[in-house]
C-alpha positions as a Python dict, from the first residue, in 0.01 Angstrom:
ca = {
    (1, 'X'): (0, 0, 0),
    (2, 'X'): (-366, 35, -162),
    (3, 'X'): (-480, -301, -209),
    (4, 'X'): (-708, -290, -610),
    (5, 'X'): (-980, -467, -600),
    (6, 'X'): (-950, -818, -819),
    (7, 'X'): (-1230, -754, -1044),
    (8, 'X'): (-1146, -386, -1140),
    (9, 'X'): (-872, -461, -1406),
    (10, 'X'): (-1083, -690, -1588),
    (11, 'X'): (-1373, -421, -1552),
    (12, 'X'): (-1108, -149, -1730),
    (13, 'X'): (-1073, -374, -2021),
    (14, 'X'): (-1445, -425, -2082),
    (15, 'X'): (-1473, -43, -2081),
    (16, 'X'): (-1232, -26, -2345),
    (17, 'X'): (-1328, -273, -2552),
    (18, 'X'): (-1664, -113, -2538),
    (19, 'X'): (-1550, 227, -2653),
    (20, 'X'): (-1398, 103, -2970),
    (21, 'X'): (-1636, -82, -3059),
    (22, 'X'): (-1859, 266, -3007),
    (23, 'X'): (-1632, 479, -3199),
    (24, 'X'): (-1743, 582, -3575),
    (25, 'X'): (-1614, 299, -3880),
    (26, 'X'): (-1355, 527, -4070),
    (27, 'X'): (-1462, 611, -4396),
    (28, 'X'): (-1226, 338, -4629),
    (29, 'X'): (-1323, 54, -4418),
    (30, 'X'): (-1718, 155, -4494),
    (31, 'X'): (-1627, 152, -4836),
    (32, 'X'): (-1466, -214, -4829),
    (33, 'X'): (-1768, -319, -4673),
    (34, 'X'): (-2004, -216, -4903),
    (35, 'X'): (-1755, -386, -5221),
    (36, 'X'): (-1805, -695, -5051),
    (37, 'X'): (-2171, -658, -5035),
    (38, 'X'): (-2233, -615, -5347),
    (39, 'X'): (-2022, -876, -5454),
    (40, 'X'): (-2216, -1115, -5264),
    (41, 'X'): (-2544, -997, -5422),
    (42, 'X'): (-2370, -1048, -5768),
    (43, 'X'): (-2205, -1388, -5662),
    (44, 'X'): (-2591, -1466, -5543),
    (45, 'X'): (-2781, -1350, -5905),
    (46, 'X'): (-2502, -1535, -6111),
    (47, 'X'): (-2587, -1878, -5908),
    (48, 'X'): (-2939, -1908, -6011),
    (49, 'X'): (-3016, -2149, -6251),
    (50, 'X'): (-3083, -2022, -6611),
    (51, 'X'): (-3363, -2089, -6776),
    (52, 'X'): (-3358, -2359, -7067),
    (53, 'X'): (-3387, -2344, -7402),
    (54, 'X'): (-3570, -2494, -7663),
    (55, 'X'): (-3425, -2831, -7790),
    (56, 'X'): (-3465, -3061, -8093),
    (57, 'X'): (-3421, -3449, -8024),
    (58, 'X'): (-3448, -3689, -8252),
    (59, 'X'): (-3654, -4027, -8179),
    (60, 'X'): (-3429, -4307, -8116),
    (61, 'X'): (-3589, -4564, -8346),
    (62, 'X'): (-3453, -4894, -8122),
    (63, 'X'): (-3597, -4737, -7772),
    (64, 'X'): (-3937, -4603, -7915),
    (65, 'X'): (-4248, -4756, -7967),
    (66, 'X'): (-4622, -4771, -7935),
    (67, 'X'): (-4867, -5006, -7867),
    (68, 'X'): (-5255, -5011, -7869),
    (69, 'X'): (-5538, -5220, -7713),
    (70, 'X'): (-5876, -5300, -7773),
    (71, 'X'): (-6140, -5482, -7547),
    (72, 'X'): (-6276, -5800, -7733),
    (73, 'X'): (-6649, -5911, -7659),
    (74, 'X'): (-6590, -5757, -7314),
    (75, 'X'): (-6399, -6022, -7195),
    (76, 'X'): (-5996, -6011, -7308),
    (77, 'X'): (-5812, -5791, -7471),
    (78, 'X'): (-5650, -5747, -7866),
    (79, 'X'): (-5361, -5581, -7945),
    (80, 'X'): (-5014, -5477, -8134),
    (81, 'X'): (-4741, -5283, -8152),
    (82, 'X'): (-4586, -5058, -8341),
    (83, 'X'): (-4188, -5101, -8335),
    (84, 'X'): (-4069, -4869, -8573),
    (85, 'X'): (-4102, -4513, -8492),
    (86, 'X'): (-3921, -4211, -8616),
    (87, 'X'): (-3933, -3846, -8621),
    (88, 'X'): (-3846, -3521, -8406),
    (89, 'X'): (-3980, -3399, -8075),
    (90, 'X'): (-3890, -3003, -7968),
    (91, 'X'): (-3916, -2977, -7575),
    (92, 'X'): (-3806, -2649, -7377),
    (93, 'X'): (-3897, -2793, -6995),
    (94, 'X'): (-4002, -2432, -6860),
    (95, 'X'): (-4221, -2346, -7138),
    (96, 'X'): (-4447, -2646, -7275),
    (97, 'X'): (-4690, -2410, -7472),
    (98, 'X'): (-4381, -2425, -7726),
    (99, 'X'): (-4395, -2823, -7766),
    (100, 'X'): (-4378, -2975, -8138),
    (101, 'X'): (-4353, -3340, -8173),
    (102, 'X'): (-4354, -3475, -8591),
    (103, 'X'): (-4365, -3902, -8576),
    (104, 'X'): (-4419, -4104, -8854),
    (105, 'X'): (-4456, -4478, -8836),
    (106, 'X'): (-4460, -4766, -9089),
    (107, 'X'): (-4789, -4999, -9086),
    (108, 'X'): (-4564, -5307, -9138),
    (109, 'X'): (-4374, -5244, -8853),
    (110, 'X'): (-4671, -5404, -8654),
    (111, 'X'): (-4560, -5661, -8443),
    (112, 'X'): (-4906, -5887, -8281),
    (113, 'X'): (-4928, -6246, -8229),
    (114, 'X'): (-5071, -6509, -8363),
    (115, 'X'): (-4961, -6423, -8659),
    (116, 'X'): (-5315, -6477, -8861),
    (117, 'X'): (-5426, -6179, -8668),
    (118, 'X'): (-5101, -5972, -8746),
    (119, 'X'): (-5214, -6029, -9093),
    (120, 'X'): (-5587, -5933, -9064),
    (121, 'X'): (-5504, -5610, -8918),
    (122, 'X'): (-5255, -5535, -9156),
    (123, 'X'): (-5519, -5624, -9469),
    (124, 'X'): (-5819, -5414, -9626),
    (125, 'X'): (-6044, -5479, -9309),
    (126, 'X'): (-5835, -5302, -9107),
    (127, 'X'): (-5510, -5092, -9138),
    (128, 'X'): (-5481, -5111, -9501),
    (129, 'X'): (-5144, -5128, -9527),
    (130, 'X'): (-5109, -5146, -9902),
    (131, 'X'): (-5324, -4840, -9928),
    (132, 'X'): (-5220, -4689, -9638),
    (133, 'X'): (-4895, -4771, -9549),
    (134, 'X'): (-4780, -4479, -9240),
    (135, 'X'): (-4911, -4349, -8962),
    (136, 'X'): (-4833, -4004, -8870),
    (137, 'X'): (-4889, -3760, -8547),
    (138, 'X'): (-4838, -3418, -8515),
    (139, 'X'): (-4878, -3212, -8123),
    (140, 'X'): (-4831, -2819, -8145),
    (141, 'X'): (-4823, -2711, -7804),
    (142, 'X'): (-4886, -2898, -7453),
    (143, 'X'): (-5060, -2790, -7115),
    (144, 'X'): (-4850, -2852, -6884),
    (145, 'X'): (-5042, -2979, -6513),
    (146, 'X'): (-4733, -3126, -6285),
    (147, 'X'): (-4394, -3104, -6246),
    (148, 'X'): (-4330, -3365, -6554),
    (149, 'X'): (-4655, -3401, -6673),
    (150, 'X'): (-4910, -3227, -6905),
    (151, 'X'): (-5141, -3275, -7177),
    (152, 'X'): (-5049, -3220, -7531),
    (153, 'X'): (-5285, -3098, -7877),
    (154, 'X'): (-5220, -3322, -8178),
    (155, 'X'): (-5334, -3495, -8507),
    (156, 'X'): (-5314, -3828, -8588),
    (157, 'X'): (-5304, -3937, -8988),
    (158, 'X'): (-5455, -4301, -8986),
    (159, 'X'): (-5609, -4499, -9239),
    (160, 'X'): (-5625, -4191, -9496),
    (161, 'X'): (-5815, -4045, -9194),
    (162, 'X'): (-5696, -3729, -8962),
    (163, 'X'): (-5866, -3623, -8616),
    (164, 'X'): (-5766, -3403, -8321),
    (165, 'X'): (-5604, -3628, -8029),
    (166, 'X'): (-5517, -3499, -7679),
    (167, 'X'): (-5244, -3708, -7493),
    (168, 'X'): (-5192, -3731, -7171),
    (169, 'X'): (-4796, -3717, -7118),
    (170, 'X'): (-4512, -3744, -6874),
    (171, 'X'): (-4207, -3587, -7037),
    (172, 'X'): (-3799, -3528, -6915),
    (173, 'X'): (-3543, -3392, -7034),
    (174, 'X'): (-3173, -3410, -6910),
    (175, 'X'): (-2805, -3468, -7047),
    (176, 'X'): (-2914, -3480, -7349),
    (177, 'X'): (-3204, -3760, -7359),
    (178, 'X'): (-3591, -3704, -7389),
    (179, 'X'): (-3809, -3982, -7272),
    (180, 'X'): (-4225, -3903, -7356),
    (181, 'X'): (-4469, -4242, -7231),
    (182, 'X'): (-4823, -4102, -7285),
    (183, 'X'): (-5167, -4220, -7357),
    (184, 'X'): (-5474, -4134, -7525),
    (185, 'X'): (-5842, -4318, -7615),
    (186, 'X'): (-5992, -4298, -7961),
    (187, 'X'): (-6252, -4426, -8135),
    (188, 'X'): (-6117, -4658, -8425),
    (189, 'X'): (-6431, -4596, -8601),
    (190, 'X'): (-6357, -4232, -8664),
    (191, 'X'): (-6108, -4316, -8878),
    (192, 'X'): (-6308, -4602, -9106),
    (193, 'X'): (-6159, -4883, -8835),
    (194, 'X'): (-6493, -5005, -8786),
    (195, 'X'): (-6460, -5376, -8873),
    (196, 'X'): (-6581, -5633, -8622),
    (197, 'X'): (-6807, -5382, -8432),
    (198, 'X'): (-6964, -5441, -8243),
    (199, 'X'): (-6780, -5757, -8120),
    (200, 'X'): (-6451, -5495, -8046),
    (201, 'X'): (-6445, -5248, -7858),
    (202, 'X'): (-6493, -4922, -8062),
    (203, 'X'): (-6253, -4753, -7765),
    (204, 'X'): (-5871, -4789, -7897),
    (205, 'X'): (-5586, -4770, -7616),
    (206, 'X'): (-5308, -4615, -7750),
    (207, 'X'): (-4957, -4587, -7562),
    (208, 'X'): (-4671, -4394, -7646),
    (209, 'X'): (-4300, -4431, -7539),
    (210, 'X'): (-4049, -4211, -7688),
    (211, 'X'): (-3676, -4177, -7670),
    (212, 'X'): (-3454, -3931, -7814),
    (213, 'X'): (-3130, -3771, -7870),
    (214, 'X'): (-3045, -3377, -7851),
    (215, 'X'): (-2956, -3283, -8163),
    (216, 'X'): (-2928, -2927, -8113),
    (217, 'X'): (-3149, -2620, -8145),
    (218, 'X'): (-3468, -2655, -8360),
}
């Protein structure tokens, strides 16, 4: 008897196996392929995140605030804060050319120690506050130069006074919660602040924190 070499058998099935593989896809399995293709690009385009909307919040009064500085005969520093701030803020986080913010803030809600200087800035020298009793800033539209940070237009009402103010912000949005913190100089004098010059500063610090609440579309 003809002895087969070991190695042939396994040689046969690699031929085989190699001929099916060469042989033409039938037509309905081509078809089934190309469904699942095109599900994939579909399942792909539907995972992309969509772009956000516009959204109103509302300034939570007990989280907001803002404060101010001045430099006093070069030496230490004066200051206050406002504690009472209200108003809305309109944010859509992919376009911040659409940014409205509308705060309003109480004089008397100035909180400085000791209290003799609480009470000179809140008399005729200063704020005014019987004359002159809120604050108010208005920002239509914002530069945006970072991933959470930009540069906002606005108006500040002080003193029976308004001038343009840029601030310099860094602004989130998620789950429902805005938080703003931004800064901008000024000169106090601009808006008939200009007791005590040249003693204080002219230069004004102000810082803003902001917190709100969605409150739906604006």
């Amino acid at each position: 008897m003809r002895r087969v070499p070991a190695g042939r058998p396994r040689a046969r099935r690699l031929d085989r196996a190699a001929s099916a593989a060469a042989r033409p896809v039938p037509a309905v399995r081509a078809s089934a392929l190309r469904i699942v293709a095109v599900a994939l690009v579909i399942a792909m385009g539907s995972a992309r995140p969509a772009s956000a909307a516009p959204q109103r919040f509302v300034v939570d009064v007990r989280l907001s605030r803002v404060d101010f500085r001045v430099r006093y005969l070069g030496l230490f520093t004066l200051g206050g804060r406002f504690s009472h701030v209200t108003g809305t803020v309109v944010f859509d986080p992919d376009h911040w050319e659409t940014l409205e913010v509308a705060i309003q803030i109480p004089v008397e809600s100035l909180e400085s120690r000791p209290e003799f200087w609480r009470s000179e800035l809140l008399g005729a020298s200063f704020f005014d506050a019987y004359r002159y009793p809120t604050i108010g800033f208005r920002a239509s539209g914002a530069e945006r130069s970072g991933a959470a940070t930009g540069e906002a237009t606005g108006s500040l009402t002080l003193h029976g006074a308004t001038g343009p103010v840029r601030l310099r912000a860094r602004i989130t949005a998620a789950t429902g919660a805005l938080e703003v913190d931004g800064e901008t100089r000024l000169a106090r004098s601009a808006f008939g602040l200009g007791a005590a010059l040249p003693f204080a500063s002219d230069e004004v610090t102000v810082t803003l924190y902001i917190r709100g609440t969605a409150a739906g579309p604006p």
